[in-house]
LOVO-829812 format. One line per 8 residues: number of its first residue (from 0); for each residue x, y, z of C-alpha. Coordinates in steps of 0.5 Angstrom, whole numbers, plus 500, padded with zeros to 3 digits. Layout:
N
NUM) X/Y/Z  ...
This chain:
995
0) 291/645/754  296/650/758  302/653/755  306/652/762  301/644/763  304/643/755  311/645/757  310/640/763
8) 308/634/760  313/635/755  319/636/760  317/628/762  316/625/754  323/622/755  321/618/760  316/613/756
16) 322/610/753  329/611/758  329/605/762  330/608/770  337/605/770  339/609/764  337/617/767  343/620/765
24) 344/628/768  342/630/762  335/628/763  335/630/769  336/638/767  331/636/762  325/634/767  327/641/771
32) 328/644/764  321/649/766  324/653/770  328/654/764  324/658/760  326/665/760  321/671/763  323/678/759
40) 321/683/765  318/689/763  314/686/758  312/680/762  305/684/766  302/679/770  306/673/774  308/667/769
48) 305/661/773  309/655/775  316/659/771  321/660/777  324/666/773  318/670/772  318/675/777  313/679/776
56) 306/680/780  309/677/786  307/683/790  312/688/789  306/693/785  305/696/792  312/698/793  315/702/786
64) 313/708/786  311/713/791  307/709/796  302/713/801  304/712/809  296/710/810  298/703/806  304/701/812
72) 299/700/817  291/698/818  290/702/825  285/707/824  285/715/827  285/713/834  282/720/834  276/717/830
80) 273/714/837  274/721/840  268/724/841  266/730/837  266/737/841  259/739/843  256/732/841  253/727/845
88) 256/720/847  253/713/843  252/707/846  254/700/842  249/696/840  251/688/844  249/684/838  241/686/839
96) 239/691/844  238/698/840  232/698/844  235/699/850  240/704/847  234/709/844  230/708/851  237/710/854
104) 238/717/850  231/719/852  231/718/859  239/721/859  236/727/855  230/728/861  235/733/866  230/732/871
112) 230/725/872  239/725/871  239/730/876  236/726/881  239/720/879  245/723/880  242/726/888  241/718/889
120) 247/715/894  251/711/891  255/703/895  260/704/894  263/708/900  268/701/900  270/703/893  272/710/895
128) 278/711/900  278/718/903  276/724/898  279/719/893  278/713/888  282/707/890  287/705/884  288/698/883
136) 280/697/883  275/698/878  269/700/879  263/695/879  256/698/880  252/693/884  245/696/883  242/698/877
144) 241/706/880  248/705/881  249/703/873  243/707/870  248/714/875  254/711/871  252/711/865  249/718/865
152) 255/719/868  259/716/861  254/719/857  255/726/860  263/728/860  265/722/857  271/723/852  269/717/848
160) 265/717/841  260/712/844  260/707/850  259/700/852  253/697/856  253/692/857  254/693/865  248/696/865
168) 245/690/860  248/684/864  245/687/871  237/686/868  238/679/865  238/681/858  239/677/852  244/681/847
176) 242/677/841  234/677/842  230/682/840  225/684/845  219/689/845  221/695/846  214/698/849  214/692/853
184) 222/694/856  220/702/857  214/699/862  217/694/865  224/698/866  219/704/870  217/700/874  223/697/876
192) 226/703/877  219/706/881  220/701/886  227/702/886  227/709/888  221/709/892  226/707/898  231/713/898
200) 229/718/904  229/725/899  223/726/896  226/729/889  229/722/889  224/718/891  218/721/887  222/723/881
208) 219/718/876  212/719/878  213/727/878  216/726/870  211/720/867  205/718/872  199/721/870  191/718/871
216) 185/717/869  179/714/871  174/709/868  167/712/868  160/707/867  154/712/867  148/708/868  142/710/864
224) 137/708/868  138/712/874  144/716/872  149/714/877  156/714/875  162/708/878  169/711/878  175/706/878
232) 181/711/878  188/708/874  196/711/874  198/710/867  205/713/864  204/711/858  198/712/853  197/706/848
240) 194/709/842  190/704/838  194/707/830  188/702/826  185/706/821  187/713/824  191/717/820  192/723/826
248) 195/722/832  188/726/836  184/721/832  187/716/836  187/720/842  180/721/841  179/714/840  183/712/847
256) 177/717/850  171/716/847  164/714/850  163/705/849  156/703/850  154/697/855  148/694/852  145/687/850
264) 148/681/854  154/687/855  149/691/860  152/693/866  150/691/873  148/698/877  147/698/885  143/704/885
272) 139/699/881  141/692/883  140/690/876  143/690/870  142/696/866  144/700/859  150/704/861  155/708/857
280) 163/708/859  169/712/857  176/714/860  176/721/864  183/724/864  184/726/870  191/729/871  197/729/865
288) 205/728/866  211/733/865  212/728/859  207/725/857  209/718/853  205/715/848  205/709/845  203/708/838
296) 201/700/838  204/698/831  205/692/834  198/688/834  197/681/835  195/677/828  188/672/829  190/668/822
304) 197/667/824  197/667/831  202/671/832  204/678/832  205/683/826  207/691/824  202/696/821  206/700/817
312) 200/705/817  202/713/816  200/717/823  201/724/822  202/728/829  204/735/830  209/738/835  206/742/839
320) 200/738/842  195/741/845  192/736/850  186/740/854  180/739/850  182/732/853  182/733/861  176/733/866
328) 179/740/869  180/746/864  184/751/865  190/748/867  197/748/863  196/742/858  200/745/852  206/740/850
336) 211/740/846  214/734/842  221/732/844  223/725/843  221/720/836  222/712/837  223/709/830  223/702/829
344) 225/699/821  223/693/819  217/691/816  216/686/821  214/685/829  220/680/830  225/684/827  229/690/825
352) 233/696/828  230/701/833  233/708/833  230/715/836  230/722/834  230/726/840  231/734/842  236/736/847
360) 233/741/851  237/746/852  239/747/845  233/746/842  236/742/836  235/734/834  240/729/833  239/722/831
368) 241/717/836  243/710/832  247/706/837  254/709/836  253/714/830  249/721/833  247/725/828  246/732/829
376) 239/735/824  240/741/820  237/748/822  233/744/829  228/742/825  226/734/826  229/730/819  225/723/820
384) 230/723/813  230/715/811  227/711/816  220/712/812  222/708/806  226/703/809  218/700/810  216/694/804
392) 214/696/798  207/694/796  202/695/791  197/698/795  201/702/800  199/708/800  202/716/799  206/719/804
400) 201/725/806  203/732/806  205/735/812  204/742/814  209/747/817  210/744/825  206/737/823  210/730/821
408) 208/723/818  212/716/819  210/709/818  214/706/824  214/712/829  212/706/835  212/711/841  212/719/841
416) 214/723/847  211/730/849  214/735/855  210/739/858  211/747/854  214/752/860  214/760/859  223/759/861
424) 227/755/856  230/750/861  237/751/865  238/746/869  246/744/868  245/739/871  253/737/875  256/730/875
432) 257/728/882  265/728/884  265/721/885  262/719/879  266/725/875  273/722/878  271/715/875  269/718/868
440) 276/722/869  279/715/870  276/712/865  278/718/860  284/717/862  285/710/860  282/712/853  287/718/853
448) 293/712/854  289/708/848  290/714/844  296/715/845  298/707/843  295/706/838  298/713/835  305/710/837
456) 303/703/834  301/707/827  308/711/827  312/705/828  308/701/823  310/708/819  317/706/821  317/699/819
464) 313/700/812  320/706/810  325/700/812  321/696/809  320/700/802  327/702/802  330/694/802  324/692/797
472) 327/698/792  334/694/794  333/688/793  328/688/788  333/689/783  338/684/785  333/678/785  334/677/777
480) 340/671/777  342/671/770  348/668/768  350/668/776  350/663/781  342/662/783  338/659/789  331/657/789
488) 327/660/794  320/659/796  315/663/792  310/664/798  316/666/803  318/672/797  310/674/796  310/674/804
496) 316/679/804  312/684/799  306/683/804  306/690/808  301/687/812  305/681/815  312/680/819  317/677/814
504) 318/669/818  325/666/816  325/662/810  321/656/809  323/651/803  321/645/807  315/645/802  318/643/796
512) 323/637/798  322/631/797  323/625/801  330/625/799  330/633/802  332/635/795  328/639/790  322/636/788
520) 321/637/780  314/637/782  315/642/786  320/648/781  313/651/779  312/653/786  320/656/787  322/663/785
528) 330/663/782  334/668/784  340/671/785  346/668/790  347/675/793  339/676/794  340/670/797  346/671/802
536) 342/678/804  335/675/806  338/669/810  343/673/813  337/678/815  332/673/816  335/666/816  331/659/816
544) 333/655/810  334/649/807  338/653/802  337/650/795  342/651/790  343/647/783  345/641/786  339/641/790
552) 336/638/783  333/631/786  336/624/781  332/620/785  325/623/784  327/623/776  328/617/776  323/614/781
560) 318/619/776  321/615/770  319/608/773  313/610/774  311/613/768  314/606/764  310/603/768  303/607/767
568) 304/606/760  305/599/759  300/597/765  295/596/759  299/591/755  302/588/762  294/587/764  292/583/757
576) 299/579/759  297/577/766  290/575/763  293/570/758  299/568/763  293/566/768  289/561/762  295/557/762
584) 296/551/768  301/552/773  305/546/774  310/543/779  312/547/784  314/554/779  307/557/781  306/563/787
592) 299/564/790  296/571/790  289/572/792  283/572/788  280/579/790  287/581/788  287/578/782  279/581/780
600) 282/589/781  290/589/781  289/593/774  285/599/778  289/598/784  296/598/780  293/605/778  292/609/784
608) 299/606/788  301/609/781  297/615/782  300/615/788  306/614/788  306/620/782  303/625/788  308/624/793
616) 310/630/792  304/633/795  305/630/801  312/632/803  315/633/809  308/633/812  304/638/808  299/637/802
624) 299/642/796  303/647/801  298/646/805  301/644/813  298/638/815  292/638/821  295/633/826  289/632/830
632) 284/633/824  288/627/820  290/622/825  284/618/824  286/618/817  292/616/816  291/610/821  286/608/816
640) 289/609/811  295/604/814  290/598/816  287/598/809  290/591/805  295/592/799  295/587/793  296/580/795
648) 294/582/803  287/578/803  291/571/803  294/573/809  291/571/816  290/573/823  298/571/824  300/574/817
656) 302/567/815  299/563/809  291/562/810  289/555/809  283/556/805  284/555/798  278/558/796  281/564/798
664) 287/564/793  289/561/786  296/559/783  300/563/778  306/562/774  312/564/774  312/569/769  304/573/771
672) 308/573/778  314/576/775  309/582/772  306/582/778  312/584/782  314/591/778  307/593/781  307/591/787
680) 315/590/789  312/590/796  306/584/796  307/577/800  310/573/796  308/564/797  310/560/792  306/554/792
688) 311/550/797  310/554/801  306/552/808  299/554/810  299/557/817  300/551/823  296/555/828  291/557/824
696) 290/548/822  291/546/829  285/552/833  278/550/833  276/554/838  275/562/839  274/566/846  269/572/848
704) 270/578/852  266/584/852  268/590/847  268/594/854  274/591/857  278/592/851  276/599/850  278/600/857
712) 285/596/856  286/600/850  286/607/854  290/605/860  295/602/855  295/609/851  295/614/857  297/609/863
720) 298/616/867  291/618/866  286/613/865  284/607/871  288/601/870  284/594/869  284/589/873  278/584/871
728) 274/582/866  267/583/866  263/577/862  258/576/866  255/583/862  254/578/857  249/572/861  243/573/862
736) 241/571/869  239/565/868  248/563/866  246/563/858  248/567/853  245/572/849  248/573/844  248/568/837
744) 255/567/833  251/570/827  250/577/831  257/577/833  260/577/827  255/583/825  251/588/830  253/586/836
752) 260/586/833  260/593/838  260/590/844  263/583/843  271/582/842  272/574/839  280/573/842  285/567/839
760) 286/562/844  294/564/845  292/571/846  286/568/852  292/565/856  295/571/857  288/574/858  288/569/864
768) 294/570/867  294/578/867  286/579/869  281/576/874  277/572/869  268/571/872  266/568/866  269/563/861
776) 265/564/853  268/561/849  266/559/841  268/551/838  267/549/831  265/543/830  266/540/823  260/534/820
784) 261/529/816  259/530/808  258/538/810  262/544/806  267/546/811  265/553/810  258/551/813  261/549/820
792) 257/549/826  259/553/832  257/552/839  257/555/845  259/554/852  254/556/856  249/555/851  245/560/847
800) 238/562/852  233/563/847  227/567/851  233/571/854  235/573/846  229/575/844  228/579/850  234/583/849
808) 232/584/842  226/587/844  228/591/850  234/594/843  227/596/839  224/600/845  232/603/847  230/606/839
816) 224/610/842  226/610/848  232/616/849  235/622/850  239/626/847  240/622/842  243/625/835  239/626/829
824) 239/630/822  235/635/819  236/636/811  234/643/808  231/641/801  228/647/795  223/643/791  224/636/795
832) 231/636/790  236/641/792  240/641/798  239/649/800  246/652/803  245/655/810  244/663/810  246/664/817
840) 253/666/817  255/663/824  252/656/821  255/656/813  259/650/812  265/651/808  266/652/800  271/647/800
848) 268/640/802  272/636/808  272/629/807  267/628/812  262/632/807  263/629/801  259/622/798  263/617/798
856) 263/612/791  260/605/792  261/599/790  256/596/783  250/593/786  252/595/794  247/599/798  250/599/804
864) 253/606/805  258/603/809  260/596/806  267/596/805  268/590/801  269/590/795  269/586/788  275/589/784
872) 277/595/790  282/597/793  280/598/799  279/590/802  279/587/809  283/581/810  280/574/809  282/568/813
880) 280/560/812  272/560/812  273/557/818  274/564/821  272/568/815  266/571/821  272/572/826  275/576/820
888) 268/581/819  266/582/827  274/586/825  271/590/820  272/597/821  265/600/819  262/607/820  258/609/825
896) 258/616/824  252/619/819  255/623/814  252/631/813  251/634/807  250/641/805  243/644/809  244/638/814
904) 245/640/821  245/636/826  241/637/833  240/633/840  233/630/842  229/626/846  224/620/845  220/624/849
912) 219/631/846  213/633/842  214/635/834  213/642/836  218/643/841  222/640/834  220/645/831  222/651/835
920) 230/648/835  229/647/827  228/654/828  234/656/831  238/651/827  234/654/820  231/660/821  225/658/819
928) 218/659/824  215/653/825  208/655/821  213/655/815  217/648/817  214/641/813  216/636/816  218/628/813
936) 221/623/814  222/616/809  216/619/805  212/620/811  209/628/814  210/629/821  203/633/822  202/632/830
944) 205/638/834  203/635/840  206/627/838  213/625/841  218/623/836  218/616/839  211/615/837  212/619/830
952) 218/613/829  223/618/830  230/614/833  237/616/833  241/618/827  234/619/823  235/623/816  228/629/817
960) 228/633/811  225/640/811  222/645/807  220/651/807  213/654/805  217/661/804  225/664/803  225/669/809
968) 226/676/808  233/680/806  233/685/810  241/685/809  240/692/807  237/695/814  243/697/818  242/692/824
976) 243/684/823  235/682/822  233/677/828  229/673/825  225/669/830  219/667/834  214/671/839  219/672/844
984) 218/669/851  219/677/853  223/679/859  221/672/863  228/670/867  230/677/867  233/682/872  225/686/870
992) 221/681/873  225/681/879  228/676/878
């Protein structure tokens, strides 16, 4: 046992032998006589737990000694946003778009298609009053021209480290959080823009796209027969280059270009000949692009696992390309020179980071463009650097190959951008149009005024943390009380003083009072005894309250403590009392009756009233455990827990009087009732005079209105300015159509229990008196000679319809495979046994269990997880004469709620969807692809993808465990957040479409 537990303990060993009545302020100095414990500073290194004297290692290490200003504040170097001088501006990633940004920071860097962006007219002469920008108005670009012109705009002159997108995102559609294929962007954002700039009147606008990217080549088929050639020409602006089983990139051109013979059942079919023939085909390129982009196809589509995947193959390419072996026409200029490198880490298709390695040509130098971080490469030479380890390993991987001077390598470059080689280094200054410079100016000026702010911030946090260091260094000294007079304070509020990081609040001592607003002797560990002039300083300077001095010392609680730890200790010896008390006959009229379900468990529910009682403390003044009380979390909970029956309470019935079943119930002698009493102070007491209920004797007959009327009544009665008020009661939603009733008493009492409310005859009257009544329901015992009372008949009026009940129990059957958006559970199993935690940050469940999510202990020999009668236990429903014992169940509060467990979530579905569609929402929930996912559900496997839940017996509130065939892959040490997910829909719905 711990020292400070040992002291504890012995603070309340006094107690097992002092009678309440007897606690003397002796013994009261010796239940607080913990915080008496001397605590010698200087030798003392770490906080003493519990002793209030000890005040070390609350938090003041931060403020002796020389203490940097850096520490007063958390505000980073507004200068650290600032862009570098000759640098370029990032751009910030939205969650899963570092495509966007590479292909971005290429297109910038080509100068002629920036310049002709900028010669684009621009909408927005509304925005612009005269020569000049209208203040009170931000600029919204309203086409993606004009988003793409101020991007480049931002991207040029801003004074920013990196921008944000998400204008330009936002107006194409793009989801932020999917990762898209990047080659599949580049083509479609081409021709979006093509088509877009196809409609200005200056011809360097309208042709701009197709002057920079647009080559052709020709489909050539030469018949062998007669020798007649078929051309198909074709614009491209991009070449895709097969990578497969290539180790150059002019293996993979030569492979793009090379003759395919058309022979066998593949023979083309000639019209010089006009008949099918043996014929040769190839790709002729006729004319190239100024940039000349080609794709590397690293991603291929997989025929085993029909989906995509990455070849993570080494491709070796040059800088400068030398491309007219490769053109029909010679003679020409076709000399290129490498200018852009797209990268994509990861290992597969479906996941990892995009960032590019680009020139810049007017400088001639590289630079890394990773989202907000740019890079700038030493000497103007090309560093591929890390990206090319960051592959998976294997065994069969094969070695980096050498690279020659001017020659390069990778295994994840997917696109290599080439610019046609010139005599002149390029010059173009490429000028900001004015209205677009004047809302960069803007733009830079907002950023400025951050700037300043945030310094302003620092500097007075700076201030803050000087005053604040200064009153430590003060105080600190004087806290000790000594021999002194001396309050108690809060420990949390004093390690809250010492917290730079936050705002000192008033006192707070509300935490450790008990019921009486004194000093809980539970709660001293929780104090800090410190001097009256620290005291008077910090209420002065900061107030709150209540201020606890040594008369703070709470009498009551010591002796309600001493009380219970008698009582605890002698419940052993009572409990063998009450049972030989019990054997002895009850005679006359001296006897008290107490419940039977009582008497079964009143030892164990003694106990935790103790146990309780003991740990009130942790529930004082509204907080538990220092914890403040969630009001709206624990307001279910606590109205619970004030319907559950205490000791004696089961004999009670409906109208709080004696129940007149005797089966219920037994008499006790004096003397057991004596030694109940000390438990249980509170409990009915009956003596054995005493009548039985009179209304309970004379009722023969219960009346029936749907649970609706009474949940619509509840509500208006609740929030009478909110909800509609009720006028009527609706029964006839209880007959069938031909006037019978379809529901038995049987079922009321226990599944239909949801819809039907059995009302007393009084509380019926005044039903008739305040509502318009259609139907009268009503439920009457009969009594038949020589038959068990508990075994009464029950009529109702009308009478049951039997062919009407069985339909209703049919049509409940088919509701069960016939729903929407119902809830159902998936459970995430390892080895079909351990519950696996959720590795998504965004779905953990906490690591401290919430009542919700924790098992709840069953009764022996119960099954049903909701069952809330128990043999012995505390928590127990009221139990009236057996005549109305069934009224007595329909009110038992069962859960209806289905109770998740760690690597359970919960997910709306519909009868109607397929497995497959299950899946695929399994997959967002869990992470895990489809083709991975093993489905079950009692016992049986869920197969077939093209089956609806209805039909594989999947209803509402079903348990479906999963477990997957592999863990998914760790790429938590990529920059970028891997998105783990399936063949992506592409850019379907998006702004790229057309849509």
């Amino acid at each position: 046992m711990a020292p400070r537990l040992q002291l504890e303990k012995a603070a309340w060993r006094w107690a097992e032998t002092v009678r309440p009545e007897e606690v003397s302020q002796e013994h009261i100095e010796t239940a607080y006589r913990i915080w008496l414990e001397p605590c010698i500073r200087g030798v003392c290194r770490r906080n003493c737990k519990g002793n209030p004297n000890c005040l070390v290692g609350i938090g003041e290490h931060i403020w002796l000694g020389e203490i940097d200003e850096n520490s007063f504040h958390n505000i980073d170097d507004p200068n650290c946003e600032r862009r570098k001088k000759n640098s370029f501006v990032g751009l910030t990633n939205l969650g899963a778009t570092c495509y966007v940004n590479t292909f971005l920071q290429v297109w910038f860097l080509n100068l002629e298609l920036r310049q002709a962006l900028y010669l684009c007219p621009s909408t927005c002469g509304d925005y612009a009053v005269g020569d000049g920008i209208q203040e009170e108005k931000d600029y919204e670009p309203q086409t993606i021209c004009e988003h793409l012109q101020y991007l480049f705009a931002l991207l040029q002159n801003s004074n920013r480290r990196y921008i944000d997108p998400s204008g330009f995102v936002k107006a194409l559609g793009l989801d932020t959080g999917q990762q898209q294929d990047a080659q599949e962007f580049s083509k479609l954002f081409m021709s979006l823009l093509e088509d877009t700039l196809s409609k200005q009147k200056n011809p360097d606008v309208q042709n701009i796209v197709q002057q920079q990217f647009c080559g052709e080549y020709a489909y050539v088929t030469v018949c062998n027969q007669c020798g007649r050639e078929s051309k198909l020409l074709s614009k491209f602006y991009e070449l895709e280059l097969n990578i497969q089983g290539h180790k150059q990139l002019t293996d993979c051109i030569s492979e793009f270009l090379k003759e395919e013979r058309l022979e066998g059942d593949n023979r083309y079919f000639c019209e010089n000949c006009q008949s099918k023939q043996n014929a040769t085909r190839k790709i002729r390129l006729l004319s190239l692009p100024c940039t000349l982009n080609l794709q590397l196809m690293r991603f291929v589509f997989d025929r085993q696992t029909g989906h995509k995947k990455k070849l993570n193959t080494y491709i070796g390419f040059s800088e400068i390309l030398d491309m007219e072996p490769y053109v029909e026409h010679k003679g020409g200029c076709y000399v290129y020179e490498l200018s852009a490198v797209l990268i994509h880490r990861g290992v597969s298709a479906y996941s990892g980071h995009y960032i590019a390695h680009v020139k810049d040509p007017q400088s001639g130098e590289w630079y890394k463009f990773n989202d907000e971080d740019i890079e700038k490469m030493e000497g103007k030479k090309l560093q591929l650097g890390i990206e090319e380890d960051l592959a998976e390993p294997s065994k069969s991987q094969t070695r980096k190959p050498k690279c020659g001077k001017g020659t390069h390598c990778s295994r994840n470059a997917y696109m290599l951008v080439y610019r046609l080689q010139t005599q002149e280094k390029p010059n173009t200054i490429v000028q900001v149009p004015a209205f677009l410079q004047e809302l960069v100016d803007r733009d830079n000026s907002k950023f400025e005024e951050w700037c300043i702010e945030m310094a302003e911030m620092r500097k007075q946090s700076v201030d803050k943390g000087k005053a604040k260091h200064e009153e430590v260094k003060e105080l600190y000294q004087r806290l000790p009380a000594g021999a002194e007079p001396y309050e108690f304070v809060s420990l949390e509020w004093l390690q809250k003083w010492l917290d730079e990081s936050t705002p000192t609040k008033p006192i707070d001592n509300h935490a450790c009072l008990c019921s009486h607003d004194k000093l809980h002797p539970d709660k001293i560990s929780i104090m800090k005894r410190i001097s009256e002039y620290a005291a008077d300083i910090f209420y002065s300077r900061y107030g709150g309250g209540p201020r606890l001095t040594v008369k703070a010392l709470c009498k009551e609680c010591v002796v309600e403590r001493c009380r219970v730890l008698r009582l605890k200790n002698q419940l052993n010896e009572d409990y063998k009392t009450v049972n030989n008390l019990l054997k002895a006959t009850v005679k006359g009229n001296d006897g008290f009756w107490v419940g039977k379900s009582s008497l079964r468990g009143w030892r164990q529910l003694a106990l935790e009233q103790l146990d309780e009682q003991d740990g009130d403390t942790d529930q004082s003044n509204g907080k538990i455990n220092g914890n403040t009380w969630n009001k709206d979390d624990s307001k279910e909970e606590r109205k619970e827990e004030e319907e559950e029956l205490n000791f004696n309470e089961d004999i009670l019935c409906p109208h709080g009087e004696l129940c007149i079943s005797e089966n219920e119930r037994r008499l006790v002698s004096k003397e057991a009732w004596s030694k109940l009493q000390q438990y249980f102070p509170k409990a009915p007491e009956f003596p054995s005079y005493k009548e039985c209920c009179s209304q309970c004797k004379d009722t023969d007959v219960l009346y029936i209105v749907s649970q609706f009327f009474v949940e619509e009544w509840r509500k208006f009665v609740r929030k009478p300015t909110r909800c509609s008020p009720v006028s009527s009661v609706g029964n006839s939603a209880l007959l069938c159509p031909h006037g019978g009733l379809m529901f038995t008493f049987a079922s009321m009492t226990k599944e239909d229990s949801k819809l039907i409310a059995l009302i007393w005859p009084s509380e019926w009257q005044m039903i008739q008196k305040l509502f318009v009544v259609d139907h009268v329901i009503k439920i009457t015992r009969t009594e038949m000679e020589d038959v068990n009372p508990s075994e009464a008949q029950y009529i109702s009026e009308p009478k049951l319809c039997p062919e009407c009940r069985e339909g209703l129990l049919c049509q409940q059957q088919r509701d069960l495979r016939e729903y929407t958006q119902a809830t159902i559970y998936v459970h995430k199993v390892v080895d079909n046994k351990k519950v696996m935690k959720d590795s998504a940050p965004e779905l953990n469940v906490s690591s401290s269990e919430t009542e919700e999510d924790k098992e709840e202990a069953k009764p022996d020999g119960e099954k049903d997880p909701d069952f809330n009668q128990s043999n012995g236990g505390t928590k127990r429903q009221k139990i009236s004469h057996q005549n109305y014992i069934a009224y007595q169940k329909q009110v038992i509060r069962r859960s209806m709620r289905h109770r998740k467990v760690r690597g359970e979530k919960a997910l709306l579905v519909s009868a109607n969807q397929t497995l497959k569609e299950l899946k695929i929402q399994i997959m967002h929930a869990f992470s895990v692809a489809p083709f991975d996912q093993n489905l079950s559900i009692d016992g049986k496997i869920l197969s077939d993808d093209c089956a609806t839940l209805g039909t594989l017996g999947v209803i509402p509130e079903s348990v479906i465990l999963l477990k997957a065939d592999e863990p998914i892959a760790d790429y938590a040490a990529m920059d970028d957040v891997m998105q783990v997910c399936m063949p992506e829909e592409g850019f379907k719905g998006t702004g790229l479409l057309g849509h």
